[in-house]
C-alpha positions as protocol buffer text, in pm:
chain_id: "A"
residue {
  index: 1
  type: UNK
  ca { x: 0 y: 0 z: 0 }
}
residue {
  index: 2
  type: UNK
  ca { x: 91 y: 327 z: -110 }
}
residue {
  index: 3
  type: UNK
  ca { x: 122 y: 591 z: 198 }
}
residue {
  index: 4
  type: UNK
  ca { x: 72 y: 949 z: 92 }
}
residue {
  index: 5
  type: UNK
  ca { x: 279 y: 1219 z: 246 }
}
residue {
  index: 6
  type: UNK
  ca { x: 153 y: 1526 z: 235 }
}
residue {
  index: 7
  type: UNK
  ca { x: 357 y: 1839 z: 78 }
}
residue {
  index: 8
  type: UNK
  ca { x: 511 y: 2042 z: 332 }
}
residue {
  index: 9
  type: UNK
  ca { x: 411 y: 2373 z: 165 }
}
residue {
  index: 10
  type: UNK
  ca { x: 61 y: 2256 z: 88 }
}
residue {
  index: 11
  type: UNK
  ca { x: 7 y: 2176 z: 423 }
}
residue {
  index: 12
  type: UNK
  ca { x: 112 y: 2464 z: 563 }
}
residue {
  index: 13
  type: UNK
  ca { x: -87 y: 2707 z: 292 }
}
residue {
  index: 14
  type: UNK
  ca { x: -393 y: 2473 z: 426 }
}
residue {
  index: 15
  type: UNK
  ca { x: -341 y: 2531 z: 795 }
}
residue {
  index: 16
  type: UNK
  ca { x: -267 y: 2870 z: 720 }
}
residue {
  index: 17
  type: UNK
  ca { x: -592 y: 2932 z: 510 }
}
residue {
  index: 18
  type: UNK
  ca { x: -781 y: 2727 z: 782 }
}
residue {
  index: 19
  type: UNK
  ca { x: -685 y: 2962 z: 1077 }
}
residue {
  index: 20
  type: UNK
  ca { x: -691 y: 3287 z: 897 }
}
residue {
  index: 21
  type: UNK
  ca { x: -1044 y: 3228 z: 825 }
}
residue {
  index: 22
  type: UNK
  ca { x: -1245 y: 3524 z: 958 }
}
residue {
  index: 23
  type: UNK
  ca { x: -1523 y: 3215 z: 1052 }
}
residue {
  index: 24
  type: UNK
  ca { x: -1290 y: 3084 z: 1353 }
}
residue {
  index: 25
  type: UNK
  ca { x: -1403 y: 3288 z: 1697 }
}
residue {
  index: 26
  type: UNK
  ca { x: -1034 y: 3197 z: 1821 }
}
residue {
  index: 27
  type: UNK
  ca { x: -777 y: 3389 z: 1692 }
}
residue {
  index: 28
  type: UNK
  ca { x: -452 y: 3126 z: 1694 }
}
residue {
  index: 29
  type: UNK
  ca { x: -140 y: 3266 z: 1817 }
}
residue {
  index: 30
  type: UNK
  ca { x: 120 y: 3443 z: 1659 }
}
residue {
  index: 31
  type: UNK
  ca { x: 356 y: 3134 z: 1501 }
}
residue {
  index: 32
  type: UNK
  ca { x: 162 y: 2853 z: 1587 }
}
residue {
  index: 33
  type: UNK
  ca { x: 117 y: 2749 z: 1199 }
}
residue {
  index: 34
  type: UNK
  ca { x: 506 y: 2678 z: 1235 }
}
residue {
  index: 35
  type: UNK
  ca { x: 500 y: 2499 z: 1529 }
}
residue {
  index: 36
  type: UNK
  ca { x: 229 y: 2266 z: 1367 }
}
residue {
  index: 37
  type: UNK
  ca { x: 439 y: 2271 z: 1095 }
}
residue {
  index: 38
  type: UNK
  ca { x: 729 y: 2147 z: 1292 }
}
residue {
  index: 39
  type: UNK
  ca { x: 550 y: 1845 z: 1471 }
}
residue {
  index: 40
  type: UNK
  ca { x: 405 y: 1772 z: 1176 }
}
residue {
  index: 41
  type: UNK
  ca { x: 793 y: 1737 z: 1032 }
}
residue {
  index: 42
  type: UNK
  ca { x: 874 y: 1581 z: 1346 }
}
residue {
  index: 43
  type: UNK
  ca { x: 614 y: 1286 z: 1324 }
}
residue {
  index: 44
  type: UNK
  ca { x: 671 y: 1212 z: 936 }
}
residue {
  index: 45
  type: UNK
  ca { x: 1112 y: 1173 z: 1063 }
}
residue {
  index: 46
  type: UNK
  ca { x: 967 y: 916 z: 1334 }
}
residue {
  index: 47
  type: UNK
  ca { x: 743 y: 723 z: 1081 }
}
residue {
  index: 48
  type: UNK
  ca { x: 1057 y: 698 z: 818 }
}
residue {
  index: 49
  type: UNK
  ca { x: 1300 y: 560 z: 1136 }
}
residue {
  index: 50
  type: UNK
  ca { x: 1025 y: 348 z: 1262 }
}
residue {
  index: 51
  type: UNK
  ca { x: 954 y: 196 z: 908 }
}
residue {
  index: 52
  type: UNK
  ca { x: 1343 y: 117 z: 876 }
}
residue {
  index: 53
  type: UNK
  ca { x: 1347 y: -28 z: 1185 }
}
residue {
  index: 54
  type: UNK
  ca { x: 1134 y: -285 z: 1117 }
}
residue {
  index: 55
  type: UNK
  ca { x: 1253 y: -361 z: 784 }
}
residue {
  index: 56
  type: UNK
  ca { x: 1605 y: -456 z: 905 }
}
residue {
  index: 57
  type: UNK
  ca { x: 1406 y: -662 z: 1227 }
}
residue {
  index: 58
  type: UNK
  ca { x: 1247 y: -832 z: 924 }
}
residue {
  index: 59
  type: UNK
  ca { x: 1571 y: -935 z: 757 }
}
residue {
  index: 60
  type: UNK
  ca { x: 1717 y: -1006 z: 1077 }
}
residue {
  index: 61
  type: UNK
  ca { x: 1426 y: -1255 z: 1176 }
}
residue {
  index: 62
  type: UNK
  ca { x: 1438 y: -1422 z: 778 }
}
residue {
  index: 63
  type: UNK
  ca { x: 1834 y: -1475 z: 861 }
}
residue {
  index: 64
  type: UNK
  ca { x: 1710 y: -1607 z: 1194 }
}
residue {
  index: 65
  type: UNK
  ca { x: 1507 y: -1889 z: 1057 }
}
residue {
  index: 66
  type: UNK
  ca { x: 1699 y: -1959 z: 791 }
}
residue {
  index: 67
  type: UNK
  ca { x: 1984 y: -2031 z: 1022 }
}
residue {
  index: 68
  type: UNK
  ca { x: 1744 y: -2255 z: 1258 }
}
residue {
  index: 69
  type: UNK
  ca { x: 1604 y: -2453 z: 930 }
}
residue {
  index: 70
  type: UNK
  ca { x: 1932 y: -2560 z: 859 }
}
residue {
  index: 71
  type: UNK
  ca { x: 2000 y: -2637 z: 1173 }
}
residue {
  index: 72
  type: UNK
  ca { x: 1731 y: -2870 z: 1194 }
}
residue {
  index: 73
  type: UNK
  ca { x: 1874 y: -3004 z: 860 }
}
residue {
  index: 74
  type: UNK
  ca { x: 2180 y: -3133 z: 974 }
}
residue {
  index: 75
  type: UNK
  ca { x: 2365 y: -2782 z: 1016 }
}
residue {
  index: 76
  type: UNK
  ca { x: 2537 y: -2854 z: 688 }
}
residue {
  index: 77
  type: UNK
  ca { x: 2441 y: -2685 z: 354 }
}
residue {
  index: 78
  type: UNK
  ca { x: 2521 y: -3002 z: 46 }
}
residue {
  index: 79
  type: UNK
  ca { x: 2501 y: -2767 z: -189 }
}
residue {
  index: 80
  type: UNK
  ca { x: 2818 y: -2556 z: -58 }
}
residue {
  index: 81
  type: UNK
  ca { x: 3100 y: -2804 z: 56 }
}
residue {
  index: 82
  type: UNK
  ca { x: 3334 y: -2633 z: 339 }
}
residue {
  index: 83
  type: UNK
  ca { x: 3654 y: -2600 z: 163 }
}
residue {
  index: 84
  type: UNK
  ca { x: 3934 y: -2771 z: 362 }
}
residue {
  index: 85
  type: UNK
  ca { x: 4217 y: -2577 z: 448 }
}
residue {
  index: 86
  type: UNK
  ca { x: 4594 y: -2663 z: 220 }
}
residue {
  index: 87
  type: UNK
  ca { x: 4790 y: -2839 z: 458 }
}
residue {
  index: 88
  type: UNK
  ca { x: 5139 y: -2627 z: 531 }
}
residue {
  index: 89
  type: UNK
  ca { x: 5420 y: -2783 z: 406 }
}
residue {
  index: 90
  type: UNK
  ca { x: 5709 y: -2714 z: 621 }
}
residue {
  index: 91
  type: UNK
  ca { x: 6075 y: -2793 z: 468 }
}
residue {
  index: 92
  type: UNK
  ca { x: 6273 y: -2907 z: 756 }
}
residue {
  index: 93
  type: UNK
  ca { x: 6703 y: -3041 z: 757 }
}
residue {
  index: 94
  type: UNK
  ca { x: 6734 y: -3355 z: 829 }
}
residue {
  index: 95
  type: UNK
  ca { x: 6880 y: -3442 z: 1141 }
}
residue {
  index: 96
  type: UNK
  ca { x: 7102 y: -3740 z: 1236 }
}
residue {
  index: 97
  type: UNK
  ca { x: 7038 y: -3851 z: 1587 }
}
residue {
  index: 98
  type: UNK
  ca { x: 7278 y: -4014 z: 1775 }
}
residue {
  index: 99
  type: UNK
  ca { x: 7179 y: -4351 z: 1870 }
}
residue {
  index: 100
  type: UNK
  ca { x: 7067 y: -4453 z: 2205 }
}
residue {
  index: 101
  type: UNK
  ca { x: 7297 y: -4625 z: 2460 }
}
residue {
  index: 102
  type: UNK
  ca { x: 7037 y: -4872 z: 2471 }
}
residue {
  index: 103
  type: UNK
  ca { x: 7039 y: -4933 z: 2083 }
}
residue {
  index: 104
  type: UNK
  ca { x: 7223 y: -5233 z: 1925 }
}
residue {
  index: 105
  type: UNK
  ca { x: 7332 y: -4984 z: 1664 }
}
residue {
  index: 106
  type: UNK
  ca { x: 7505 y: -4809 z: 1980 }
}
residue {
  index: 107
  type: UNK
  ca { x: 7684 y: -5141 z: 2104 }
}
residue {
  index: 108
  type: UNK
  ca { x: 7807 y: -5305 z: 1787 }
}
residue {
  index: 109
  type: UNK
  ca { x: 7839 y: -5125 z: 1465 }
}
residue {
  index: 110
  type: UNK
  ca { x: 7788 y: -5382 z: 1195 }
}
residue {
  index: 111
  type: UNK
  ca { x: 8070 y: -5303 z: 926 }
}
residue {
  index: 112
  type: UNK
  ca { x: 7939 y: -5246 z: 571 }
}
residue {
  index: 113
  type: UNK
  ca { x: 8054 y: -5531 z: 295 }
}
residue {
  index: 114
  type: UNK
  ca { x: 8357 y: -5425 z: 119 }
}
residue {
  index: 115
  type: UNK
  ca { x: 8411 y: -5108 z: 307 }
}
residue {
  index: 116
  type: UNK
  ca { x: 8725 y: -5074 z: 539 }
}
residue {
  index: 117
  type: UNK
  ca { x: 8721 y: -5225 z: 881 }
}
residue {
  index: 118
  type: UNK
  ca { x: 8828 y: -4950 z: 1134 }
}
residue {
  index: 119
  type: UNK
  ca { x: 9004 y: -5122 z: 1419 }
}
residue {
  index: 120
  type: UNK
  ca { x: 8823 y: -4983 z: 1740 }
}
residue {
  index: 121
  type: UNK
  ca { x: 8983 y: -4733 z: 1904 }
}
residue {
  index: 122
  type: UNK
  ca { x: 9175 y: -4788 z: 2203 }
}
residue {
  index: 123
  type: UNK
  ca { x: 9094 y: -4549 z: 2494 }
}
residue {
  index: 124
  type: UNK
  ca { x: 9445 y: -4397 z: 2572 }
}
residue {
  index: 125
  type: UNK
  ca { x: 9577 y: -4471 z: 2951 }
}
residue {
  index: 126
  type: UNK
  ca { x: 9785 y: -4215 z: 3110 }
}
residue {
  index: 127
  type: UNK
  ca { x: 10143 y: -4359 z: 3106 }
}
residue {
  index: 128
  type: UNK
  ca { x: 10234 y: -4558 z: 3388 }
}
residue {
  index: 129
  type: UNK
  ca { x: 10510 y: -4375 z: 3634 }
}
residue {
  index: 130
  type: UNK
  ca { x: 10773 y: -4575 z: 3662 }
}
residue {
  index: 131
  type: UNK
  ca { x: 11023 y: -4615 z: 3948 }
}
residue {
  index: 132
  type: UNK
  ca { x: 11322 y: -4454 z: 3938 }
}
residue {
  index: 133
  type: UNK
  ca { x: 11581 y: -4647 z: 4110 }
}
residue {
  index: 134
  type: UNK
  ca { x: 11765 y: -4319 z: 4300 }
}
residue {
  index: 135
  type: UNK
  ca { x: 12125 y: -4300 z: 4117 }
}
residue {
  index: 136
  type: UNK
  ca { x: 12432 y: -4228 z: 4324 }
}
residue {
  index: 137
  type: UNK
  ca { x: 12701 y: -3959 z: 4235 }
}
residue {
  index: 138
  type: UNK
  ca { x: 12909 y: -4251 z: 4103 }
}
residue {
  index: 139
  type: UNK
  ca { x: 12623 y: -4406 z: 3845 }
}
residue {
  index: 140
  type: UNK
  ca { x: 12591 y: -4077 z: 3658 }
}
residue {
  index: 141
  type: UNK
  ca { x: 12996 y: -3980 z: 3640 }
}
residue {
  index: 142
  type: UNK
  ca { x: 13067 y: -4341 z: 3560 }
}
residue {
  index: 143
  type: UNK
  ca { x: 12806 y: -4280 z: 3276 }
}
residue {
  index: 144
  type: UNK
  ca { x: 12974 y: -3925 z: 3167 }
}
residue {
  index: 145
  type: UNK
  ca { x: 13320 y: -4096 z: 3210 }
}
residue {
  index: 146
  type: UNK
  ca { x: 13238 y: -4397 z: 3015 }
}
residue {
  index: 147
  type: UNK
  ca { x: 13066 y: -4170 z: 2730 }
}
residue {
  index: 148
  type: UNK
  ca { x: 13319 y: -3904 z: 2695 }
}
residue {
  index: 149
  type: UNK
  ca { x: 13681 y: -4103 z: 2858 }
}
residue {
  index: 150
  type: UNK
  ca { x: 13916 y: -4363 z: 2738 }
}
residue {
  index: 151
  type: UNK
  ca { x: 13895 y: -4668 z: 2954 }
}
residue {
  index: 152
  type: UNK
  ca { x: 14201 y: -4828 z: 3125 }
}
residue {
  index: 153
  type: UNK
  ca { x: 14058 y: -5169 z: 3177 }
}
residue {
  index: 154
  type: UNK
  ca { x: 14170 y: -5440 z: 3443 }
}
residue {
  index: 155
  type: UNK
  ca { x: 14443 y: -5558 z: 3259 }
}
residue {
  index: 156
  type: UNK
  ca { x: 14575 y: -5271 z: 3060 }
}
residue {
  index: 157
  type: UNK
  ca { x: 14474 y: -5014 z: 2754 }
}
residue {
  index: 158
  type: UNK
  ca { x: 14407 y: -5175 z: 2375 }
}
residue {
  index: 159
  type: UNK
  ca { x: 14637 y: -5380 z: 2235 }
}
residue {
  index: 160
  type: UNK
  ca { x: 14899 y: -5290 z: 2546 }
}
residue {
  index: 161
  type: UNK
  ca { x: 14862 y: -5509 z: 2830 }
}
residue {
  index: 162
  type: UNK
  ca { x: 14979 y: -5629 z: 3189 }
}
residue {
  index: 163
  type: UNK
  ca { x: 15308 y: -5846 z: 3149 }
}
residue {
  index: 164
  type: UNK
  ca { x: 15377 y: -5777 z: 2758 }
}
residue {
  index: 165
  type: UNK
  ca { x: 15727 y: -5769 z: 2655 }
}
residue {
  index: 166
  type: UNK
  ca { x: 15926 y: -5475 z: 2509 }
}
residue {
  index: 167
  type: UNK
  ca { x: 15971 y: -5646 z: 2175 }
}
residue {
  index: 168
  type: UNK
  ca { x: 15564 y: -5756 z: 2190 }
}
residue {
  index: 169
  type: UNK
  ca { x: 15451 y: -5369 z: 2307 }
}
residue {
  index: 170
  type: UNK
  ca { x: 15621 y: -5228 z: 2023 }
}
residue {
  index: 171
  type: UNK
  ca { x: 15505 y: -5437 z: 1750 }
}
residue {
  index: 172
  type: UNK
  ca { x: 15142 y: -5291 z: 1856 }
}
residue {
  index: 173
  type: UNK
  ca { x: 15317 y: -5005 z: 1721 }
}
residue {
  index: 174
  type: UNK
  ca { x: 15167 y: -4793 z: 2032 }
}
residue {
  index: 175
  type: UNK
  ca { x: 15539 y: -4686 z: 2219 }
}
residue {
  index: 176
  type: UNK
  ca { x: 15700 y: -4359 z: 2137 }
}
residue {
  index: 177
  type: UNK
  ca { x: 15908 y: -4367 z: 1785 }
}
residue {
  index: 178
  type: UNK
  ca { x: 16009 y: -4740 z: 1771 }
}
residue {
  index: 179
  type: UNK
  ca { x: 16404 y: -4558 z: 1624 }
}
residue {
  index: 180
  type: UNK
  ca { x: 16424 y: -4350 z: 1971 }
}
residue {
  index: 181
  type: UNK
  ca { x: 16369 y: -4592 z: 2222 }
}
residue {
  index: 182
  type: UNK
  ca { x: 16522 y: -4927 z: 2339 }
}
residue {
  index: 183
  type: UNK
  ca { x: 16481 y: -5220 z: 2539 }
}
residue {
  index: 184
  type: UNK
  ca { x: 16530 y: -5160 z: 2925 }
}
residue {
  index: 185
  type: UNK
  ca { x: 16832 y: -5307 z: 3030 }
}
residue {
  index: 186
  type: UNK
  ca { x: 16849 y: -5612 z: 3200 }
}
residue {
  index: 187
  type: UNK
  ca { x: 16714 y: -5669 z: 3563 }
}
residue {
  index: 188
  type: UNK
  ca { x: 16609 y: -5256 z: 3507 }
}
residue {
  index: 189
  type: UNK
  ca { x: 16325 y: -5071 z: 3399 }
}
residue {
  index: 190
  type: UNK
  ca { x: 16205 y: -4839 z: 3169 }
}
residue {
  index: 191
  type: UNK
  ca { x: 15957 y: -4604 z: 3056 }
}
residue {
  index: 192
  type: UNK
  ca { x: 15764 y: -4521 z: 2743 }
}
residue {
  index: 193
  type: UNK
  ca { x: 15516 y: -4303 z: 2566 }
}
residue {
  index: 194
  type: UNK
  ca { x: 15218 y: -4374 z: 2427 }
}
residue {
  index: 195
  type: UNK
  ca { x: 15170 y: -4313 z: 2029 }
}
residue {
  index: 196
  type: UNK
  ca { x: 14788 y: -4194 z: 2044 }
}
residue {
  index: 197
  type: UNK
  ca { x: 14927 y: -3852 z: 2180 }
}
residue {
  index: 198
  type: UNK
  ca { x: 14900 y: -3915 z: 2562 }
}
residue {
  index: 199
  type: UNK
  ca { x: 14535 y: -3858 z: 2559 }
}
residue {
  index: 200
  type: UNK
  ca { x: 14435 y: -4158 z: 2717 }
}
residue {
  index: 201
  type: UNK
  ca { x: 14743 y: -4331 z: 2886 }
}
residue {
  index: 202
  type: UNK
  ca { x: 15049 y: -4050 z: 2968 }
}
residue {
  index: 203
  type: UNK
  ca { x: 15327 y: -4401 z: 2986 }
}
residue {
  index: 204
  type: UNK
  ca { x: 15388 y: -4729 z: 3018 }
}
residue {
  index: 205
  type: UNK
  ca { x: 15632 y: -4871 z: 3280 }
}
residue {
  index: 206
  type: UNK
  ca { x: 15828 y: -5199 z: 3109 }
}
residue {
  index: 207
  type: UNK
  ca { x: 16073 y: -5424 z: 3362 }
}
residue {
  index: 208
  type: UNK
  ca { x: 16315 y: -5611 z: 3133 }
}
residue {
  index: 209
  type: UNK
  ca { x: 16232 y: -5915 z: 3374 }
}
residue {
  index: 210
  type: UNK
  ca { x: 15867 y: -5895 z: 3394 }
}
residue {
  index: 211
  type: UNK
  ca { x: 15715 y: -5672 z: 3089 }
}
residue {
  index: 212
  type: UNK
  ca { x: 15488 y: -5409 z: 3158 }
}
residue {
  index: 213
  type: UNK
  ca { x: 15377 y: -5368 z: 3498 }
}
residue {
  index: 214
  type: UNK
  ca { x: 15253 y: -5000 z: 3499 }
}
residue {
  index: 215
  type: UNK
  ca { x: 15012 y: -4741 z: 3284 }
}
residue {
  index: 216
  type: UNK
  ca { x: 14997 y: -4391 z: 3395 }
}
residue {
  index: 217
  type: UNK
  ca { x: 14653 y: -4266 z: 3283 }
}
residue {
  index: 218
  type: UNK
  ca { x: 14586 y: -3932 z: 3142 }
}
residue {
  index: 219
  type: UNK
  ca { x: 14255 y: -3865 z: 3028 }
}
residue {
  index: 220
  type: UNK
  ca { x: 14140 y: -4245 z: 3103 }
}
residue {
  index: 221
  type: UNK
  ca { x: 13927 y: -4378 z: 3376 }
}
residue {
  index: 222
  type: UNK
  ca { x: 13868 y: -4711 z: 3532 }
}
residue {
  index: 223
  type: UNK
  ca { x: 13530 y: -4908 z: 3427 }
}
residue {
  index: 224
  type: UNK
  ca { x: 13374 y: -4786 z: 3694 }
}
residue {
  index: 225
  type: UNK
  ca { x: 13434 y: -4422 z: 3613 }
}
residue {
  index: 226
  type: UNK
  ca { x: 13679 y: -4246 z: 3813 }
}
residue {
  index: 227
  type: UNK
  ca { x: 14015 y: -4113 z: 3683 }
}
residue {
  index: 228
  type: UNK
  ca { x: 14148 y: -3725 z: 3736 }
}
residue {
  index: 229
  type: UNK
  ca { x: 13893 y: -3489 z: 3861 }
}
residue {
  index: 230
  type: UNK
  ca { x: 13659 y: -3764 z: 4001 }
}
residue {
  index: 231
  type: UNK
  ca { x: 13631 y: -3671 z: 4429 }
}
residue {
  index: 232
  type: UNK
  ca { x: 13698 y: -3866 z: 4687 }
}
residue {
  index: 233
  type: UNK
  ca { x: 13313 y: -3940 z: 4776 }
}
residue {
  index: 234
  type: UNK
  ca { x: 13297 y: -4085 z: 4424 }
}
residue {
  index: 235
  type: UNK
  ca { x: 13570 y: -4273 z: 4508 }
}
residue {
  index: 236
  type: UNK
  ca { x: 13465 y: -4423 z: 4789 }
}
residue {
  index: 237
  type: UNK
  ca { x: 13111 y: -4487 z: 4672 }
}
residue {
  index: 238
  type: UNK
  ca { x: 13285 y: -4673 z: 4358 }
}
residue {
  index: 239
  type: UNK
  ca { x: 13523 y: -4885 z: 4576 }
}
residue {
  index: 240
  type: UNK
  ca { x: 13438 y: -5003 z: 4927 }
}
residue {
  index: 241
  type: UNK
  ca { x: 13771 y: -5195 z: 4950 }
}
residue {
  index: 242
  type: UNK
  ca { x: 13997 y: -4908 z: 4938 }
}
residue {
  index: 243
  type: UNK
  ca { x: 14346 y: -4953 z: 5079 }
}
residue {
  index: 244
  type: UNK
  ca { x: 14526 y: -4636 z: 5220 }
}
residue {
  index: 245
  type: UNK
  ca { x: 14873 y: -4543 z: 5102 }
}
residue {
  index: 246
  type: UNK
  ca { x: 15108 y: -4244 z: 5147 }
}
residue {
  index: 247
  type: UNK
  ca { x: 14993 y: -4123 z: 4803 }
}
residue {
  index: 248
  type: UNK
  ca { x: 14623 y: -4204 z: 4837 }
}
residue {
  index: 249
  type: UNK
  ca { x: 14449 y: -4512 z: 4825 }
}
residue {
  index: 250
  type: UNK
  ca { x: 14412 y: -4854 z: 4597 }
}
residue {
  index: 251
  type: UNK
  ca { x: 14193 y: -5103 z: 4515 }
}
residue {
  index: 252
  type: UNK
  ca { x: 14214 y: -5448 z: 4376 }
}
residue {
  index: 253
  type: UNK
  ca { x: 14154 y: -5463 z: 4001 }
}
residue {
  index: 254
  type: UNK
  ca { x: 14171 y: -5864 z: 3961 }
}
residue {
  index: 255
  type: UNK
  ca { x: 14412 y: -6106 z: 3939 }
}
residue {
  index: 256
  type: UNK
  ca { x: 14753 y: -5984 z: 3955 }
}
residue {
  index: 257
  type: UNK
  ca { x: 14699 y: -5593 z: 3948 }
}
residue {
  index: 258
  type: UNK
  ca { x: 14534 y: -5309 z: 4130 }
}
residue {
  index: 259
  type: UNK
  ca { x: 14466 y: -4991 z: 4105 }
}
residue {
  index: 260
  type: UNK
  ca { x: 14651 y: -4709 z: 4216 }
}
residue {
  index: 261
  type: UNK
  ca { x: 14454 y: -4319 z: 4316 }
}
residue {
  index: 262
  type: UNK
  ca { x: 14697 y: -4035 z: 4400 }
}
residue {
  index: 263
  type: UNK
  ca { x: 14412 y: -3785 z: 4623 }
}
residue {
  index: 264
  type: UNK
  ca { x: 14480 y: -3400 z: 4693 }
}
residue {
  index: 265
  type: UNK
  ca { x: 14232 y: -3205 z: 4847 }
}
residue {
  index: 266
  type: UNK
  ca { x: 13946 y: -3458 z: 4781 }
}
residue {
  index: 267
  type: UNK
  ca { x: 14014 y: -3497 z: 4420 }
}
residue {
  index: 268
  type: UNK
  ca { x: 14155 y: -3761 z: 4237 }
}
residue {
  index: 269
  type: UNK
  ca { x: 14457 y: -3640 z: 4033 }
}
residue {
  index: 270
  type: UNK
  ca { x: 14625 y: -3941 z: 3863 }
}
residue {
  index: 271
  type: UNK
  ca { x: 14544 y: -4319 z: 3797 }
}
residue {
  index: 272
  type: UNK
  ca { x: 14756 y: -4608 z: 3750 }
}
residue {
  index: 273
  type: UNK
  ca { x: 14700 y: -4970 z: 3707 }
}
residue {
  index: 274
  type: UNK
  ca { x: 14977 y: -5113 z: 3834 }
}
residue {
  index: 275
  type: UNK
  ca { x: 15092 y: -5491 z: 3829 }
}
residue {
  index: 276
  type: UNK
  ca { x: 15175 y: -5725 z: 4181 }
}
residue {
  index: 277
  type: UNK
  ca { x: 15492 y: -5816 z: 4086 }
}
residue {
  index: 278
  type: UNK
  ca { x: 15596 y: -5508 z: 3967 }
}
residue {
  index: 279
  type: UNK
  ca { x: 15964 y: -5474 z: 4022 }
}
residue {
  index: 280
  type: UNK
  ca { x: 16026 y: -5109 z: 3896 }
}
């Protein structure tokens, strides 16, 4: 249905016409066509909100049972699918995990065929301290002695030895110039250089009766390592059989000889090896 509105203007040339109207015994008040005019304005504004209002309560209450018949229905529209979401795919590194201690792969690791064997590794043990045997004064000069000195051995030095004959010492071709020196004379002695430049033995002491029965050492030292330089405490501690004599002191060096220390002021200053039946 078609509602009519009135025209402002008309209505207000009617209202105006109505009370102007020499027929009315009360005389309106000055302005009171535009108050009616107003209300009038005022009541057509409410009508238009009113009518909106209910059209959008009437879409609101369509929506309403439209969502409650589908309800009923299942609460799914067939016609209109829900579209399922993509699933994310997420690129990730692969990661090698260690195996568990409780794994077989952790306890034995089965060797691939035709690969290399690696032998299993052997856990490394701190080295084992060993005991050191405390050395004397003695040990370690014998070992410097023995490393860096000529030895004059038990029964004389190379090819020279204890008891050898003039004629026998110089075919060794170790005494001084064979054209300078002789044979001691008979029931006498004499002494000789050594060839090798006195380095090692300083003489050798030859009885005409008996052969040689005496080295002087130089630079040499007995097996044991004392010789010049060496002190008396590493004397002692190297022989415990020393014999005292107005030089210094001896010690047996084997069968038929000793050995002979000269000692000044604690030190060792000349060696001999020196025969028992030495006659000189």
């Amino acid at each position: 249905m078609t509602h009519w509105e009135p025209d402002d203007d008309a209505l207000g040339d009617e209202l105006r016409r109505l009370f102007d109207d020499d027929r009315l015994d009360v005389r309106p008040a000055a302005g009171a066509g535009d108050a009616i005019v107003a209300g009038a304005r005022r009541r057509r504004r409410r009508r238009t909100v009113m009518a909106a209002g209910g059209g959008t309560l009437a879409v609101l209450a369509l929506v309403g049972g439209g969502l409650a018949l589908t309800t009923l229905r299942g609460g799914e529209d067939h016609r209109h699918p829900p579209v399922a979401a993509m699933p994310q795919t997420t690129t990730t590194s692969p990661v090698t995990s260690a195996p568990s201690a409780s794994s077989p792969s952790a306890e034995r690791s089965e060797p691939t065929p035709g690969s290399p064997q690696t032998p299993p590794s052997v856990e490394q043990q701190p080295p084992q301290s060993q005991p050191v045997r405390p050395s004397t004064s003695t040990e370690s000069t014998s070992a410097s002695v023995l490393a860096d000195r000529p030895v004059l051995g038990t029964d004389g030095y190379r090819q020279l030895a204890l008891g050898m004959s003039y004629q026998e010492a110089a075919a060794t071709g170790l005494l001084g110039p064979v054209e300078t020196t002789t044979a001691p004379a008979d029931n006498a002695c004499a002494t000789y250089a050594v060839t090798d430049g006195a380095n090692a033995i300083e003489d050798v002491t030859i009885s005409s009766a008996n052969g040689i029965v005496r080295f002087r050492a130089a630079d040499a030292a007995t097996p044991e390592g004392i010789g010049a330089g060496s002190s008396l405490d590493q004397l002692r501690s190297a022989y415990s059989d020393l014999t005292t004599e107005p030089s210094g002191y001896s010690t047996s060096a084997g069968a038929g000889a000793r050995y002979s220390f000269v000692v000044s002021t604690e030190t060792v200053t000349e060696l001999q090896l020196v025969a028992l039946n030495s006659d000189c």
